[in-house]
C-alpha positions in Angstrom: 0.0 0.0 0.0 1.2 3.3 -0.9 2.3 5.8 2.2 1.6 9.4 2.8 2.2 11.9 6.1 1.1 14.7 6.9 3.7 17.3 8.4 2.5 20.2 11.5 4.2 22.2 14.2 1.6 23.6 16.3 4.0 27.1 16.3 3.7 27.3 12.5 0.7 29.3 11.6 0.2 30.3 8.0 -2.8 32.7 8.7 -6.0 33.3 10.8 -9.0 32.5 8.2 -11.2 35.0 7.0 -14.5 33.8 6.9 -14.9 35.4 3.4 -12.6 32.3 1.5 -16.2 30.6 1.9 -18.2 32.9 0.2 -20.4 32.4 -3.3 -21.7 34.0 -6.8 -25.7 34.7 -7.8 -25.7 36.0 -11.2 -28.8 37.2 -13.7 -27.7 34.4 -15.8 -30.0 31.0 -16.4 -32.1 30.2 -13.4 -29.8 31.3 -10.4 -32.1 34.1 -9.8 -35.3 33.4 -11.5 -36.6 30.0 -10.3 -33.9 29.7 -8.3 -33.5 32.0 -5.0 -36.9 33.5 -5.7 -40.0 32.6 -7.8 -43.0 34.0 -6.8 -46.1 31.6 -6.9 -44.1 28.5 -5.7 -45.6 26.3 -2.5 -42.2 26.6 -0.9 -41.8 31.3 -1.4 -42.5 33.7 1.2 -44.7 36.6 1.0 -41.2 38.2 -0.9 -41.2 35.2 -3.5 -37.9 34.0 -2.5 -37.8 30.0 -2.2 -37.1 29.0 1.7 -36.5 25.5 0.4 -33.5 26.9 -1.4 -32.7 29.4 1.6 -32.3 26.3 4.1 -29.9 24.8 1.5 -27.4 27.8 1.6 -28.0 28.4 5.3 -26.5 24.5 5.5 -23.5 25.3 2.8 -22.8 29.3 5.8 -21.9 31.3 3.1 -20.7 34.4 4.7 -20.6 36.5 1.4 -22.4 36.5 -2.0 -21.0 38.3 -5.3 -23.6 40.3 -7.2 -25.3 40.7 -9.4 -22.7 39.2 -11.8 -20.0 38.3 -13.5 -20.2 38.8 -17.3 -23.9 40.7 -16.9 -22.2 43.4 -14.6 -20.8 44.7 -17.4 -23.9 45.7 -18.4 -25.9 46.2 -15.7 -28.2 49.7 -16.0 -28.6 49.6 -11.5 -31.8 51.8 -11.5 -33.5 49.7 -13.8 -33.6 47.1 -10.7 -35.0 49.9 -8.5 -38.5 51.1 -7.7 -41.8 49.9 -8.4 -41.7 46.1 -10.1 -44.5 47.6 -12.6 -42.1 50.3 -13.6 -39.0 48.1 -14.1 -38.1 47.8 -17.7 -37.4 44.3 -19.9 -33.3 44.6 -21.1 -31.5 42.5 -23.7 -28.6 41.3 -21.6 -25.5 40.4 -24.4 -23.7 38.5 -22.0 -26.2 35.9 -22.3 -28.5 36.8 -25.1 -31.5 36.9 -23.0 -34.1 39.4 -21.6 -33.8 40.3 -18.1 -36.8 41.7 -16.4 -35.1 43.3 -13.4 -38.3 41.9 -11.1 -35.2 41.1 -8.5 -33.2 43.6 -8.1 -30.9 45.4 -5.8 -33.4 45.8 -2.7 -34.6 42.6 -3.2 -31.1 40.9 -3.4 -30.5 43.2 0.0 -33.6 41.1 1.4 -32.5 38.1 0.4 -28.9 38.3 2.3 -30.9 38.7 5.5 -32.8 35.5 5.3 -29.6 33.3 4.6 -27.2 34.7 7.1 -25.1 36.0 4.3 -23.3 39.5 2.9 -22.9 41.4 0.1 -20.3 41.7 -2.1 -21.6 44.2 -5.2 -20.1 44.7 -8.5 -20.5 48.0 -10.6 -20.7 48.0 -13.8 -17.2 49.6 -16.0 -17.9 48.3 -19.1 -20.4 50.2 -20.2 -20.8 52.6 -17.5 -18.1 54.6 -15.3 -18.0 56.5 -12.7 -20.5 58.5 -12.3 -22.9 55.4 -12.1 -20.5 54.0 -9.4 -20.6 57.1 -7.2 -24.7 56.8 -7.6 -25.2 53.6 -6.3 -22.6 53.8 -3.5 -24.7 56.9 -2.3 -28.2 54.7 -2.8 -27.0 51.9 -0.5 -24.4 53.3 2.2 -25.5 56.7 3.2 -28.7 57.5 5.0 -30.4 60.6 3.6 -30.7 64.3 2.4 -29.4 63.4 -0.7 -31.1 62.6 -4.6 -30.0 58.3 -4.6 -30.5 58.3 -0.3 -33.9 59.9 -0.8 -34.6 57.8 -3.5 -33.6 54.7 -1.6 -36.0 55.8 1.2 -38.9 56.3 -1.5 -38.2 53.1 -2.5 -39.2 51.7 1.3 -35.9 51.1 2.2 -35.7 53.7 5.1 -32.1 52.9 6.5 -28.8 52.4 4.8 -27.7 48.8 3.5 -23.9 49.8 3.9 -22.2 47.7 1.6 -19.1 47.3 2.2 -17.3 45.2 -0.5 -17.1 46.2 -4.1 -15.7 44.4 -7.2 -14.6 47.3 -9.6 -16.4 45.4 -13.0 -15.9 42.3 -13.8 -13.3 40.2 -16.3 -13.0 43.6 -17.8 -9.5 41.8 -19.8 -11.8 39.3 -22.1 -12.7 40.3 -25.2 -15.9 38.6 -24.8 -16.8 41.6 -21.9 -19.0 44.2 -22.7 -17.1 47.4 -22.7 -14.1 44.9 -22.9 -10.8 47.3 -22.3 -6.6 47.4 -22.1 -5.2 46.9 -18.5 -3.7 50.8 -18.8 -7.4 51.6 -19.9 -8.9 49.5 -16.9 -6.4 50.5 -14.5 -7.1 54.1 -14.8 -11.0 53.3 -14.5 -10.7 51.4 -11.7 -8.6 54.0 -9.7 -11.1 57.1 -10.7 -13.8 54.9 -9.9 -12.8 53.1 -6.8 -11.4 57.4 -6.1 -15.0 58.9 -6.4 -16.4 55.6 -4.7 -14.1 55.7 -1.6 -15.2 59.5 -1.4 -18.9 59.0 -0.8 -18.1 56.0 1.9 -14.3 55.9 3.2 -14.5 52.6 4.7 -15.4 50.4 1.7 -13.0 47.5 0.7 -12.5 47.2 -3.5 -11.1 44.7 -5.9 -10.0 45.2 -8.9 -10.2 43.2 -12.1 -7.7 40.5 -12.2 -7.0 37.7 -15.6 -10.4 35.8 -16.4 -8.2 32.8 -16.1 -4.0 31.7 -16.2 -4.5 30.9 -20.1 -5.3 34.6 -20.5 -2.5 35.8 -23.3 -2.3 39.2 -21.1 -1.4 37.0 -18.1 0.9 38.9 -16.2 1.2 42.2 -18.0 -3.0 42.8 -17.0 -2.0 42.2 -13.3 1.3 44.6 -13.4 0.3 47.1 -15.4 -3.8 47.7 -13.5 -2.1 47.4 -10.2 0.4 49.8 -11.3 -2.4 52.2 -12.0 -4.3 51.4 -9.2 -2.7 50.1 -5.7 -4.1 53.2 -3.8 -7.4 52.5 -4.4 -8.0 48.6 -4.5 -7.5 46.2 -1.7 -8.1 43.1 -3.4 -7.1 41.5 -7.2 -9.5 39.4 -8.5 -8.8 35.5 -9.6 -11.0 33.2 -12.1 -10.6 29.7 -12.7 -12.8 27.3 -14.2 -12.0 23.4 -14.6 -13.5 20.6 -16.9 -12.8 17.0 -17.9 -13.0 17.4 -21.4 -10.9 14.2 -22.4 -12.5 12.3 -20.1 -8.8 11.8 -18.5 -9.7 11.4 -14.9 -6.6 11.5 -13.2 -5.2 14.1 -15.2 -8.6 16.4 -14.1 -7.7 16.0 -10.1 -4.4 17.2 -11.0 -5.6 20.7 -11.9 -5.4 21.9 -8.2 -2.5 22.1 -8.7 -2.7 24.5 -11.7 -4.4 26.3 -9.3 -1.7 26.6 -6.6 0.4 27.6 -9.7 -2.0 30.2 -10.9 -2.3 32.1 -7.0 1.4 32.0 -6.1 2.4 34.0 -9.6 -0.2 36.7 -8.7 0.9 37.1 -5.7 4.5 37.1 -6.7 2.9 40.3 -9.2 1.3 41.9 -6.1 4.1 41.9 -4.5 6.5 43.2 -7.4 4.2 46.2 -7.8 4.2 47.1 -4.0 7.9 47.1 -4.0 8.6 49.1 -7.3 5.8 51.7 -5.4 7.7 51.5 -2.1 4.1 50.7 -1.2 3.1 49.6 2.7 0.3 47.5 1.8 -0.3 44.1 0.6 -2.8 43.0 -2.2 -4.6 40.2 -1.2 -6.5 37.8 -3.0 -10.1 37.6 -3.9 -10.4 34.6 -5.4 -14.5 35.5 -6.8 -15.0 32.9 -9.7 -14.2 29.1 -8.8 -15.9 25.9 -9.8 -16.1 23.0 -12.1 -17.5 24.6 -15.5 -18.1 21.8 -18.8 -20.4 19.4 -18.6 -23.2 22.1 -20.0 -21.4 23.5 -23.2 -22.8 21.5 -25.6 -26.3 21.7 -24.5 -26.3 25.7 -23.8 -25.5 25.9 -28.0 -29.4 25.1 -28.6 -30.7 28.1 -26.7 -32.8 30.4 -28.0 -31.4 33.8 -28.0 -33.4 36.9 -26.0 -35.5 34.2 -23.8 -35.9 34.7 -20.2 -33.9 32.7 -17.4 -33.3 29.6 -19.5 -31.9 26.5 -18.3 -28.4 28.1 -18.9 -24.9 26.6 -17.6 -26.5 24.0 -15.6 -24.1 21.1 -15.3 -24.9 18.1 -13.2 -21.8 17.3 -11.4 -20.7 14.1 -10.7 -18.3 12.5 -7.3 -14.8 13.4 -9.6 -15.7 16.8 -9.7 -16.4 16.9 -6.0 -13.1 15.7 -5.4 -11.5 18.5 -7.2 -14.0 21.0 -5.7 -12.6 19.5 -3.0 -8.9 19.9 -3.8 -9.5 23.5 -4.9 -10.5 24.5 -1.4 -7.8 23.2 0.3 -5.7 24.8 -2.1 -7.1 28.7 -1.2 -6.6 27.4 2.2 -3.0 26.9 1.9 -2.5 30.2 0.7 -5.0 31.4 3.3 -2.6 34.3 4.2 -2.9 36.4 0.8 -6.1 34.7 -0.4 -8.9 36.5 1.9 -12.1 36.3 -0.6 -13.7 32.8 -2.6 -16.6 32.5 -4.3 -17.8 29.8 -5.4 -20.0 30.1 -8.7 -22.6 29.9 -8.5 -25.4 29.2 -5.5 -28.2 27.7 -7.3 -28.7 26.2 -10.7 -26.0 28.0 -12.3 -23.0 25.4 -12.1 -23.7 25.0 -8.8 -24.1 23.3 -5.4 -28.1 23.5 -5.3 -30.6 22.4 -7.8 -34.4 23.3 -8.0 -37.1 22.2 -10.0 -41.1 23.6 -9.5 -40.9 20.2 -7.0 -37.9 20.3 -5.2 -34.3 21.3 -4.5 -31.6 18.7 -4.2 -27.6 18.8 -3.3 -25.3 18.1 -6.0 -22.5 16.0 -5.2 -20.2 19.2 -4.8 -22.5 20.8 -2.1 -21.0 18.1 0.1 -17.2 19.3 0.2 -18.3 23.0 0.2 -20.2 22.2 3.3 -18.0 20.3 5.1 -14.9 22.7 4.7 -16.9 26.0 5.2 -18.8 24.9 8.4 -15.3 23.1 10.1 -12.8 25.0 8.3 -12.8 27.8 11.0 -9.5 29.3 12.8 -6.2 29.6 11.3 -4.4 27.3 9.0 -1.5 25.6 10.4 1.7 25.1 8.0 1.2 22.0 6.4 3.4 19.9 4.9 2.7 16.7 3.2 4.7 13.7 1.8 3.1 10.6 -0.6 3.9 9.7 -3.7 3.3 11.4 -7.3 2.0 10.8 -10.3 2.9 13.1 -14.0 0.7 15.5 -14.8 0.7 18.8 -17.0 1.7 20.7 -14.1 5.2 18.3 -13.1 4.9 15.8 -10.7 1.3 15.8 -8.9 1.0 14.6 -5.5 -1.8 11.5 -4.7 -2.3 13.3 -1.5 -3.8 17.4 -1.1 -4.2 18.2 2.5 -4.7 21.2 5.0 -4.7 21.4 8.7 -6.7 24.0 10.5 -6.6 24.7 14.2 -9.9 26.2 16.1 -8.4 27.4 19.7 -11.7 28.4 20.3 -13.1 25.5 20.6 -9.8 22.9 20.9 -10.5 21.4 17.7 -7.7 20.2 14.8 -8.8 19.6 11.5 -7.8 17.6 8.8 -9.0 18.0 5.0 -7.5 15.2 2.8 -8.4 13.9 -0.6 -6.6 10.9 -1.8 -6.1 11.4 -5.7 -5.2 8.3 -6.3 -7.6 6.2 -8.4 -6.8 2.5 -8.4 -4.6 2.4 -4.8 -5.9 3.6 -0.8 -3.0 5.5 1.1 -2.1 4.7 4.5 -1.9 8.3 6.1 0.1 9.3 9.1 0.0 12.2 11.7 2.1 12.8 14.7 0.5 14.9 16.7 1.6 14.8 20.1 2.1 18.1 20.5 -1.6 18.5 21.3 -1.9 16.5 24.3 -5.1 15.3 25.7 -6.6 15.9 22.0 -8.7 12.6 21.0 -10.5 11.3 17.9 -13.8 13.3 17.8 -15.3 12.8 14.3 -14.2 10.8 10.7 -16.4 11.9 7.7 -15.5 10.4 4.4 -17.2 11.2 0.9 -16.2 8.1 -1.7 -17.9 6.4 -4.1 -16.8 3.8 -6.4 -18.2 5.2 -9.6 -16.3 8.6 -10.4 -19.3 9.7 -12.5 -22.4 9.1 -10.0 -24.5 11.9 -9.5 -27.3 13.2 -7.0 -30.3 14.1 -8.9 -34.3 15.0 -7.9 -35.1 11.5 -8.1 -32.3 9.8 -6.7 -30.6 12.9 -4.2 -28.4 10.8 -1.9 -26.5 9.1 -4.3 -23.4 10.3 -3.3 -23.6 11.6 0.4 -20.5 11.9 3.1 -20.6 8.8 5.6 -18.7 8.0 8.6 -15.3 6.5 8.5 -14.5 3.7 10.5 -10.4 3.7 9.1 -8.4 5.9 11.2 -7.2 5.5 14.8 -5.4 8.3 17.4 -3.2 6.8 20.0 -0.5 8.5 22.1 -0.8 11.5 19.5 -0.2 9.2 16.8 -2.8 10.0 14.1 -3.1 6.7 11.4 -5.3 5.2 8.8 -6.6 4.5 5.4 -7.4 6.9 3.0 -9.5 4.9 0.6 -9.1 5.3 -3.0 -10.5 8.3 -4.7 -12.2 10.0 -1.7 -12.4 13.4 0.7 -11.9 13.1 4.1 -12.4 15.3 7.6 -10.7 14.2 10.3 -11.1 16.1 13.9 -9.4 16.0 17.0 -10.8 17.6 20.0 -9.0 18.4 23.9 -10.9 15.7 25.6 
């Protein structure tokens, strides 16, 4: 059997966690929004029309933050067309997505929303098409109180106090050519530091991010990140990362390997952050927000036979199988490990939309990804211990890929360790060791394993617990000795707790 350890010194801490890491995406895109979080009519909607079905799903996943209202239809995204009477709310082509968007949810209703699943906002404005001037507006409509035109109007609207907002993505992927109002990184840059400027003026105590690459293939890779932080490192806090995965040669174990492309991708931004904060003699850093993650591919071929300007069509709605929960998996341990510069995650999307939660007029079921998300973002609380690991490799596009991806995260507020592992490896277990001993009196409190034989099983409406976490049964902790089994293929939690 092949052998693997996991490495810890108890005085080694990476970083304290910021909740945010655990945070998702609703878009106007498909049925995230509409027939998702709200439809109005359905046995299962409050008096609002948003689904409390769905609301206990993400209250399960404690998602601390949730980017909106997009992504690619930020760019855009006319903000006081979602305002005001629903009667008086206007129909828009969207070109993002080639569909009609009815602005019946918009911004007061997406504040609403955040309330009833214990989550916060983080709001895009839109600098494709619009600038400035529209991102002062709609600072001064949520954050300040009154005795000005967008307060006032916020009040008329019925919203009598302030929804202070206080994280802000400067546009969105503005570096594709596919983005509305698509621009050059010096173009961008000086955007986003006018914008983010006039923004910081109405409310001082806002955090920003700025547009980083849509993904590492980007051709502008690099240059984008220099030259917009160059332009703007007063004004920003945060530099955005997207990254998408897919199995499109149906090569398994080269598809669990692409954590590691991911490891790859947020160490050379950083290494750019810092680069640009040196040649400024700057005193801060820029962290991470890492706002676009997920398993994207399994719904290309079927999105082609949509028909253009419909409304909320079943759009990017993959049905992910127990493979891509292991990499959904691996990816989260992977932000974790660079827990000290990467502050923000966001998992896209919440519901329908590539994502964790499914609905039909019926029901709403877990896909097989909901699981990991859960796990981690409920018990991955504290501060990330340095981990090291040792196990054996296998060849992969990135060099040599490790069977083993692993985090340990201490909780001194409630004497708990924990363990994330997923074992890679597809036709062999791993016998796993730990020496813990520095954490005396610490015993076995809880073994959660999510496996299951077939990589492609899924969870659907009819059959929902397909692939579900279970108990393990395969490690053992003596004298602060931590050993057992990793199984092939399969995501593990492992916590000790002070007895």
């Amino acid at each position: 059997m092949k052998k693997a350890s996991i490495m810890i010194d108890k005085h080694f801490i990476l970083s304290e966690i910021d909740q945010r890491i655990y945070g998702s995406f609703v878009e106007h895109l498909g049925r995230c929004v509409y027939e998702g979080i709200y439809q109005p009519g359905h046995p299962a909607a409050d008096e609002n029309g948003l689904r409390q079905d769905v609301a206990q799903l993400i209250r399960e996943l404690n998602v601390p933050i949730t980017r909106y209202p997009g992504g690619n239809f930020v760019s855009g995204y006319k903000w006081e067309d979602s305002v005001g009477p629903k009667q008086e709310r206007p129909n828009k082509i969207d070109l993002a997505w080639r569909v009609v968007e009815s602005n019946q949810f918009g911004l007061n209703e997406f504040m609403e929303w955040t309330k009833t699943v214990n989550t916060q906002p983080m709001m895009a404005v839109n600098l494709g098409t619009r600038g400035i001037e529209a991102a002062k507006n709609i600072i001064e409509y949520t954050n300040l109180k009154k005795g000005s035109y967008y307060s006032d109007l916020r009040r008329q609207h019925g919203v009598a106090e302030p929804h202070d907002i206080k994280l802000w993505c400067l546009g969105n992927e503005m570096d594709g050519p596919w983005q509305e109002g698509h621009k050059t990184a010096l173009e961008y840059g000086r955007l986003a530091e006018e914008a983010g400027k006039a923004m910081r003026m109405v409310d001082p105590n806002i955090e920003t991010v700025a547009c980083g690459s849509s993904n590492l293939d980007m051709p502008t890779f690099a240059f984008w990140e220099d030259t917009v932080l160059n332009q703007c490192y007063d004004q920003v806090d945060y530099i955005s990362m997207h990254q998408y995965y897919g199995n499109h040669d149906g090569n398994s174990q080269q598809y669990l390997a692409n954590s590691d492309g991911m490891d790859q991708f947020i160490r050379e931004v950083i290494a750019i952050c810092d680069a640009v904060k040196a040649k400024r003699r700057g005193k801060k850093n820029i962290n991470i927000s890492f706002d676009e993650w997920n398993v994207w591919y399994h719904s290309n071929e079927q999105d082609k036979q949509i028909e253009p300007w419909s409304q909320h069509p079943h759009q990017l709605e993959d049905v992910y199988n127990f493979e891509d929960a292991l990499l959904v998996a691996s990816m989260m341990i992977t932000m974790l490990r660079h827990a000290d510069r990467v502050k923000i995650g966001c998992l896209a999307q919440l519901v329908n939309v590539i994502a964790p939660i499914m609905t039909s007029d019926t029901g709403a079921w877990k896909q097989t990804i909901f699981y990991p998300f859960e796990m981690i973002s409920n018990h991955g609380r504290g501060h990330v211990l340095h981990t090291q690991t040792k196990a054996p490799t296998f060849a992969s596009r990135y060099g040599d890929s490790s069977y083993l991806d692993a985090v340990v995260i201490e909780n001194d507020n409630e004497d708990l360790l924990t363990i994330f592992a997923v074992n890679k490896d597809l036709t062999d277990d791993l016998e796993l060791t730990c020496d813990f001993r520095q954490y005396e009196g610490y015993l076995l409190a809880k073994h959660t394993i999510l496996h299951h034989d077939n990589l492609k099983a899924v969870n659907t409406e009819g059959a929902p617990a397909t692939v579900v976490p279970t108990a393990g049964t395969s490690v053992t902790f003596e004298n602060g000795h931590l050993s057992g089994i990793l199984e092939k293929q399969s995501f593990h939690m492992i916590q000790l707790k002070k007895g």
